[in-house]
matplotlib code that plots the C-alpha trace (Angstrom):
import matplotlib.pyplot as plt

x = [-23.0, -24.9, -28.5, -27.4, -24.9, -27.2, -30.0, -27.0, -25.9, -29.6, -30.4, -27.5, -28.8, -32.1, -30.4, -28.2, -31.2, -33.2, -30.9, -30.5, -34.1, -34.3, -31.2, -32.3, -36.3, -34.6, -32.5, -35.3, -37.2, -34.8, -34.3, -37.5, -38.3, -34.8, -34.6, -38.1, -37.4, -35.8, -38.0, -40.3, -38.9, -35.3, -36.8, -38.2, -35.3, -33.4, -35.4, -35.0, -31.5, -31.3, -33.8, -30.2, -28.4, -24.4, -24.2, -26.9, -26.0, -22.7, -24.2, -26.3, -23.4, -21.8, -24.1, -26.0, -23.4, -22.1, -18.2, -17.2, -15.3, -11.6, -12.6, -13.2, -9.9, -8.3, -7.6, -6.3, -2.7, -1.2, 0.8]
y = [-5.6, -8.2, -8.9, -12.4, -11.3, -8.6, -11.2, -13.2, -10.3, -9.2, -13.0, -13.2, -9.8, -11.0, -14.3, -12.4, -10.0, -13.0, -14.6, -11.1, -11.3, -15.1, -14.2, -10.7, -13.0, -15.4, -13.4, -11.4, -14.6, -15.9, -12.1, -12.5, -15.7, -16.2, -12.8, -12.8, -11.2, -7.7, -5.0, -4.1, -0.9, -2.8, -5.6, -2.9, -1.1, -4.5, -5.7, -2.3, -2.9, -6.6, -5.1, -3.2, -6.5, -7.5, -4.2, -4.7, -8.7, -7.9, -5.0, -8.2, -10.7, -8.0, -7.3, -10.0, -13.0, -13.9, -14.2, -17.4, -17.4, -18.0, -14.9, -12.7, -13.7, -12.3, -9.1, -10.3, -10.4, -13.7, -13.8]
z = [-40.9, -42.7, -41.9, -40.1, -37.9, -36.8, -35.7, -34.2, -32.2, -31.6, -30.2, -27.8, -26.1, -25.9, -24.1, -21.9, -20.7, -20.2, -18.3, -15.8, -15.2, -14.4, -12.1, -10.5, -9.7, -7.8, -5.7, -5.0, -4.1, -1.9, 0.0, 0.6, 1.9, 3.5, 5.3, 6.6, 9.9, 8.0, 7.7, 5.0, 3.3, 3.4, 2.0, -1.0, -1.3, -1.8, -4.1, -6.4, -6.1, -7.9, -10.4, -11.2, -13.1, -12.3, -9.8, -7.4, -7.5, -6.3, -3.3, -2.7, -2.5, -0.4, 2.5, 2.7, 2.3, 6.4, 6.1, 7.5, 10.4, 8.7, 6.5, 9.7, 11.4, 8.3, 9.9, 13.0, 13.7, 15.2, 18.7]

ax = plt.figure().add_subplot(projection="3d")
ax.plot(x, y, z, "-o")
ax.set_aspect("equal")
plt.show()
């Protein structure tokens, strides 16, 4: 591998870690001024988990996003 396409490749990483961190601070942000009534530790414990880019995000998105209400009728069988 040539010298260039080494600092190429080196460059985007940098980027796309960059980019993880910007990401995992602001969710962490938000958890905690938009879930201000949740406890401390889970609070903590959440806020280890989005230090964990792509797979806490998507625990995040998981237990924390409110299904709207056509999503929870999805299970429900129609008479």
């Amino acid at each position: 591998m040539h010298l260039r396409e080494y600092a190429d490749h080196h460059i985007a990483g940098v980027l796309v870690g960059l980019f993880c961190i910007w990401l995992s601070l602001c969710l962490i942000i938000r958890l905690w001024l938009v879930h201000k009534k949740d406890s401390l530790l889970k609070k903590l414990m959440w806020s280890l988990v989005l230090t964990v880019p792509f797979f806490g995000w998507l625990l995040y998105g998981a237990f924390y996003t409110p299904l709207s209400e056509n999503d929870a009728r999805v299970g429900l069988r129609w008479h």
